[in-house]
NUPAKOL-178029 format. One line per 4 residues: number of its first residue (from 1); their letters; for each residue x, y, z of N, C-alpha, C, O. Coordinates in steps of 0.2 Angstrom, whole numbers. Each point is the difference from the previous one (the first is absolute). Layout:
% residues N
NUM) a) X,Y,Z,X,Y,Z,X,Y,Z,X,Y,Z | ...
This chain:
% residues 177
1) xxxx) 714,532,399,-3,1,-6,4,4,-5,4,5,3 | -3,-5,-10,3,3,-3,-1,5,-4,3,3,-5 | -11,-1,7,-5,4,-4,1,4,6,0,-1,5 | 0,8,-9,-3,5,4,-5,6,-6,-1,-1,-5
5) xxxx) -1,7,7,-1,4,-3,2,1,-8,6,3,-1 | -9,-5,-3,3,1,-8,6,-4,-2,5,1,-3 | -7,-7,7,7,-7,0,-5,-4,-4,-6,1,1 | 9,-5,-5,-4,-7,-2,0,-4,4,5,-1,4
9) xxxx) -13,-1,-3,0,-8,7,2,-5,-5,-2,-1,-6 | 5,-2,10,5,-4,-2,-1,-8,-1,-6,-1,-2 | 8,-2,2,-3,-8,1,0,-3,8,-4,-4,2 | 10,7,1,1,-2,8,-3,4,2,2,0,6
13) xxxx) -7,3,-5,-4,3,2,-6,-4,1,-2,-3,5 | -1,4,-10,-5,-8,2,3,-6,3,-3,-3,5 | 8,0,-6,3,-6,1,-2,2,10,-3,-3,4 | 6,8,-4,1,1,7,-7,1,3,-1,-1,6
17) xxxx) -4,3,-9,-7,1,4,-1,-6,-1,0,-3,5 | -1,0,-11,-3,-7,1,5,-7,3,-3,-6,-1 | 8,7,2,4,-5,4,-6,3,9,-3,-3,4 | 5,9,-4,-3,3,8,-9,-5,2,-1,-4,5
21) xxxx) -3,4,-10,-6,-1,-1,-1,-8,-1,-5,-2,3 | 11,-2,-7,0,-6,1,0,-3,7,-3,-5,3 | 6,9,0,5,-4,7,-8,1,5,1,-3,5 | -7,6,-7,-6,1,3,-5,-6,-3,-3,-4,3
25) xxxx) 4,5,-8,-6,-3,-4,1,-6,0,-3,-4,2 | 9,5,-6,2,-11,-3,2,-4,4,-2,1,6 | 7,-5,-6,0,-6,3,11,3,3,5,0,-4 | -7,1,10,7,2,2,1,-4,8,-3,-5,1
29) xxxx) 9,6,4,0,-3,5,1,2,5,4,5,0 | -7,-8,7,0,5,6,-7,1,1,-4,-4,-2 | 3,9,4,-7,3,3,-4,5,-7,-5,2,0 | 12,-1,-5,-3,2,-7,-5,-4,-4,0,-6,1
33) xxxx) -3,9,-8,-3,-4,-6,-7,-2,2,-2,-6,2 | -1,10,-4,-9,-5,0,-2,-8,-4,-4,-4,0 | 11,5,-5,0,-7,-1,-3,1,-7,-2,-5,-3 | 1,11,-1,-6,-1,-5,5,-1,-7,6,1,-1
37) xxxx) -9,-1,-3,5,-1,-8,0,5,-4,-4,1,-4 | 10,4,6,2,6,-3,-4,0,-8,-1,-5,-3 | 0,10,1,-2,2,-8,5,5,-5,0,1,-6 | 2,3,10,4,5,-1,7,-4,-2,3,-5,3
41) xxxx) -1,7,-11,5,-4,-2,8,5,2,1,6,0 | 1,-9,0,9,1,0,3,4,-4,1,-5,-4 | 2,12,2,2,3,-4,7,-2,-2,4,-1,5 | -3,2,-11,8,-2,-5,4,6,3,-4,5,-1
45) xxxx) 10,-4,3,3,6,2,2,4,-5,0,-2,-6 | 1,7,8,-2,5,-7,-6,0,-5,0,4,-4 | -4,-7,5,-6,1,-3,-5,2,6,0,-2,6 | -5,7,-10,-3,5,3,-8,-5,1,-2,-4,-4
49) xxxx) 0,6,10,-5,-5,3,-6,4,-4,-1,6,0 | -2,-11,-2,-7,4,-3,-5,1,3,0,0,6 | -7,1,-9,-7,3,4,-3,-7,2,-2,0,6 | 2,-3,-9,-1,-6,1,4,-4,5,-4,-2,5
53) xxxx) 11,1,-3,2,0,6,-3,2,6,-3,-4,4 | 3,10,-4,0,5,3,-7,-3,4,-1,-2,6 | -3,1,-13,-7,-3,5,0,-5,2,-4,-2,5 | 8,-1,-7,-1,-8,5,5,-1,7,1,-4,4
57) xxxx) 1,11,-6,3,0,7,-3,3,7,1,0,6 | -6,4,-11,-6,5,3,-6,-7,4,-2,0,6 | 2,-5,-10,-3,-3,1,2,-4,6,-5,-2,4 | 9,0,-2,4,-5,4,0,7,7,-4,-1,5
61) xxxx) 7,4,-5,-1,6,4,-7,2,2,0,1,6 | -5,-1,-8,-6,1,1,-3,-7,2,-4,2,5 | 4,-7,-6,-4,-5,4,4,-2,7,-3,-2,4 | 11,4,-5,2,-2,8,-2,6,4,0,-1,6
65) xxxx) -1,9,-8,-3,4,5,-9,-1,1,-3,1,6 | 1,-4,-10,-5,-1,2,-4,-7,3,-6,-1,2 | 10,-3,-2,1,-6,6,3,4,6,-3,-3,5 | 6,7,-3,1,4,5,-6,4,3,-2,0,6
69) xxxx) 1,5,-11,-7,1,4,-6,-1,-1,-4,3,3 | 2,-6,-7,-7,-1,-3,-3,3,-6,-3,-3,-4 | 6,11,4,-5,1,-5,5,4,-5,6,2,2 | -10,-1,-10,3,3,-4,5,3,-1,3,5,4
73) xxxx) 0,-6,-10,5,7,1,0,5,-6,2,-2,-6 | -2,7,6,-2,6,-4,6,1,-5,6,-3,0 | -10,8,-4,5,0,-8,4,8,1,2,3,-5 | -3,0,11,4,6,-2,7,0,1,3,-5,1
77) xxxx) -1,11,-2,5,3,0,3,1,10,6,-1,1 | -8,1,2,1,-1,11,4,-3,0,-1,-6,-1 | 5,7,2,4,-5,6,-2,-3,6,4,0,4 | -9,-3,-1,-3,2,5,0,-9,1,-3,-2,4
81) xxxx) 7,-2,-8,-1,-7,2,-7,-5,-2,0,-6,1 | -5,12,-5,-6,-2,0,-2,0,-8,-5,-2,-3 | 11,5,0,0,3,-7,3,-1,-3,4,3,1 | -2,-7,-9,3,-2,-4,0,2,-8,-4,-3,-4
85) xxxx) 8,8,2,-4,1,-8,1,-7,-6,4,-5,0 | -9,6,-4,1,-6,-4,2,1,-8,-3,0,-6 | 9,0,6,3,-1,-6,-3,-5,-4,-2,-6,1 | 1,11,-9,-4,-2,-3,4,-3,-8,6,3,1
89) xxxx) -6,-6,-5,3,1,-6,0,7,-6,-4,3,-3 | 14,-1,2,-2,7,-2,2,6,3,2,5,-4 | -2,-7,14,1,5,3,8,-1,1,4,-5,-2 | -1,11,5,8,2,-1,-2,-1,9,-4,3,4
93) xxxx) 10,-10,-2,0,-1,6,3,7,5,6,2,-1 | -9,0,6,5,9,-1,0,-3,8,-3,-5,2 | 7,10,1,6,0,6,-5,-2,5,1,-5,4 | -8,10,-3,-5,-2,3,-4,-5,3,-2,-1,5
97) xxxx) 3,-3,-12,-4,-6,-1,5,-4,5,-3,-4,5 | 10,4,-6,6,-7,4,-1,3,5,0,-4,5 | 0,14,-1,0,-1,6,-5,-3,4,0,-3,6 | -5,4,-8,-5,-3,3,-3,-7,0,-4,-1,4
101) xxxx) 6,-3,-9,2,-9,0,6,-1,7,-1,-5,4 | 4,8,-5,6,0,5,-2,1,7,-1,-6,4 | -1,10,-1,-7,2,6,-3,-5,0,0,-4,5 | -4,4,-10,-7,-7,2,6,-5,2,0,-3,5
105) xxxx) 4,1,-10,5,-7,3,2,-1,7,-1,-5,3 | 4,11,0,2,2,6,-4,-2,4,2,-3,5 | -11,5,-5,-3,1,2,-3,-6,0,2,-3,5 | -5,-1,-8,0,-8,1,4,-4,3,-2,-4,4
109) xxxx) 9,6,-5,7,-4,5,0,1,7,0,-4,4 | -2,13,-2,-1,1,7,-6,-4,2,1,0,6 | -6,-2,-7,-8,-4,1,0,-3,0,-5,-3,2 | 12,-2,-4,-1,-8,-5,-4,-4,6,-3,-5,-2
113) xxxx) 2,7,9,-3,-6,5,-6,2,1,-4,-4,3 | 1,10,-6,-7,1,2,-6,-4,-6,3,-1,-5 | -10,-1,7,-1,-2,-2,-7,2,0,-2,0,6 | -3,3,-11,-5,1,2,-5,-7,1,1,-6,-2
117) xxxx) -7,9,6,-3,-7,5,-5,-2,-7,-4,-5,0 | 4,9,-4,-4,-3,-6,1,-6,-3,-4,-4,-3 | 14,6,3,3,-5,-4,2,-7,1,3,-4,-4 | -5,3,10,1,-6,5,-6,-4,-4,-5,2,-2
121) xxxx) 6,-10,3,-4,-4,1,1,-6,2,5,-3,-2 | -10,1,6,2,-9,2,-5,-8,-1,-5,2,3 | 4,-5,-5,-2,-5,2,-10,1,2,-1,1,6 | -4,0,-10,-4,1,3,-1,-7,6,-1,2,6
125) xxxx) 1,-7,-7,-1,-5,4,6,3,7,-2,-2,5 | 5,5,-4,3,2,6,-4,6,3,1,2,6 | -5,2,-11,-2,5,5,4,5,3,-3,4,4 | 10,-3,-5,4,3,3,-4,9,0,-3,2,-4
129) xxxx) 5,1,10,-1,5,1,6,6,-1,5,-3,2 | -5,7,-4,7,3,-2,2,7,2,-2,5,-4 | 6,-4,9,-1,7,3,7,4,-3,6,-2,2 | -7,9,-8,8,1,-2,0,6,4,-4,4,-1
133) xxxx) 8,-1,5,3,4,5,7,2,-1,4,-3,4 | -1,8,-10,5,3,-2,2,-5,-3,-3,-2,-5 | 10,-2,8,4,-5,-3,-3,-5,3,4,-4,-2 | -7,2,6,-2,-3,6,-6,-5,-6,-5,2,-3
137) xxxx) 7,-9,3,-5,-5,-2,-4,-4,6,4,-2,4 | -9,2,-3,1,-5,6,-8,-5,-2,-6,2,0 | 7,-8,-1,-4,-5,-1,-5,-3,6,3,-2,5 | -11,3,-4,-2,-5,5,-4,-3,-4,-4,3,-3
141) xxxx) 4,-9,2,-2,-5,-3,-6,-4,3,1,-4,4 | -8,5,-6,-4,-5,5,1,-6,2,-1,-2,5 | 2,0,-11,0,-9,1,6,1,4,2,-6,2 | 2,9,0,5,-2,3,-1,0,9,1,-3,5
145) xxxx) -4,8,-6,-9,1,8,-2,-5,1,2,-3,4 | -7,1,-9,-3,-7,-1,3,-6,3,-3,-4,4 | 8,3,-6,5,-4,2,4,-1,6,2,-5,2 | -1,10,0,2,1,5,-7,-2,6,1,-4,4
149) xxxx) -5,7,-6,-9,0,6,2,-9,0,-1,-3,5 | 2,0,-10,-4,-8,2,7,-4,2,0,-5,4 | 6,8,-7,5,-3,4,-1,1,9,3,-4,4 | -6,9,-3,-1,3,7,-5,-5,3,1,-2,5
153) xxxx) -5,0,-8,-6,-5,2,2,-5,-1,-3,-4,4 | 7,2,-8,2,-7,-1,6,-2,7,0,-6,2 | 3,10,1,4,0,2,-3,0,9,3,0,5 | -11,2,-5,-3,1,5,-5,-6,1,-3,-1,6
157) xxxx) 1,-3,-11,-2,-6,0,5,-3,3,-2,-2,5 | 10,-1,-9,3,-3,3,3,0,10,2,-5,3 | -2,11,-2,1,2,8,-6,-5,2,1,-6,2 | -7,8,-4,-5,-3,2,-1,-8,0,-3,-3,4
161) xxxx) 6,0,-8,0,-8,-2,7,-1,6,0,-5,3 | 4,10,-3,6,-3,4,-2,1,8,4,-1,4 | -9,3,-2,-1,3,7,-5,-8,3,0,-3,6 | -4,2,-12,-4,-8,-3,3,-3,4,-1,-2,6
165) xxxx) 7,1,-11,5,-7,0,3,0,7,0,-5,2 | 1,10,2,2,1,7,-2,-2,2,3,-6,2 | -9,7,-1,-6,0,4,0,-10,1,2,-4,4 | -5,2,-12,0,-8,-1,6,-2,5,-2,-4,4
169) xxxx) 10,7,-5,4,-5,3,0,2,7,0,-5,3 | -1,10,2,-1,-1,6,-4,-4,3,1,-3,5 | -8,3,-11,-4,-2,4,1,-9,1,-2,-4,4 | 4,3,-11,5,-7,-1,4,-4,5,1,-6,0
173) xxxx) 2,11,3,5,0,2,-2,-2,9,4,-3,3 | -10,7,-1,-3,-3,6,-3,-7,-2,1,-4,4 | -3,4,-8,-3,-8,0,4,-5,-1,-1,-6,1 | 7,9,-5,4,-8,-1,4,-1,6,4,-4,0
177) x) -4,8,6,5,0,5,-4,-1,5,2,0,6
């Protein structure tokens, strides 16, 4: 970062939390990107990012932690991953404001695979049941139960029609001999 204590934040200073926040949110590759369409626009170099930026960048950050864990994210001053201030039009973006945009980015980047179980959904015609346990996704599907139970029966009917058909030919087999 090129801002510090009584430095101007810069333009690469956003460029750099919101390129970090893209690579969570938007559409990137690999095991990265929830796939969503960025709103946070792109800064002219040398030109200073506004309040308005600033929010749309707040915003794209705040909906990928909150698909992570479910709920809310607050307007304070915390670092706590949980808290986000919201630049308003007017306000002097201060050193504050980008460390802790920086943090929350961090901190979405470290999470990018968790997922709260609120945020999950599937197919009501599937029924899927859905157990989230840390990073641990793990699907049991009824109909896939269901399916399996009659494949199980279906395949014990057949035993049965094949044990028939034995039967018919031995006993065929005495009387034509």
């Amino acid at each position: 970062m090129a801002s510090g204590v009584g430095q101007i934040i810069e333009a690469s200073d956003y460029a750099t939390i919101k390129a970090t926040a893209d690579l969570v949110f938007g559409k990137s590759s690999g095991q990265s990107g929830y796939g969503q369409a960025v709103t946070s626009p792109n800064v002219t170099p040398g030109v200073a990012a506004t309040a308005a930026q600033w929010l749309a960048l707040r915003t794209d950050m705040v909906k990928a932690r909150q698909h992570q864990t479910g709920v809310s994210v607050g307007t304070s001053n915390v670092t706590d991953g949980m808290n986000l201030l919201v630049p308003t039009s007017g306000d002097t973006i201060t050193n504050e404001l980008r460390n802790q945009f920086q943090l929350f980015a961090n901190t979405i980047t470290t999470n990018k695979q968790l997922v709260a179980a609120s945020q999950l959904s599937m197919p009501l015609r599937s029924q899927a049941h859905l157990l989230v346990t840390g990073r641990l996704i793990t699907c049991v599907i009824s109909l896939m139960q269901a399916a399996l139970f009659a494949l199980v029966q279906a395949v014990q009917a057949e035993l049965q029609l094949l044990k028939i058909f034995r039967g018919l030919l031995y006993y065929q087999k005495w009387v034509l001999w």
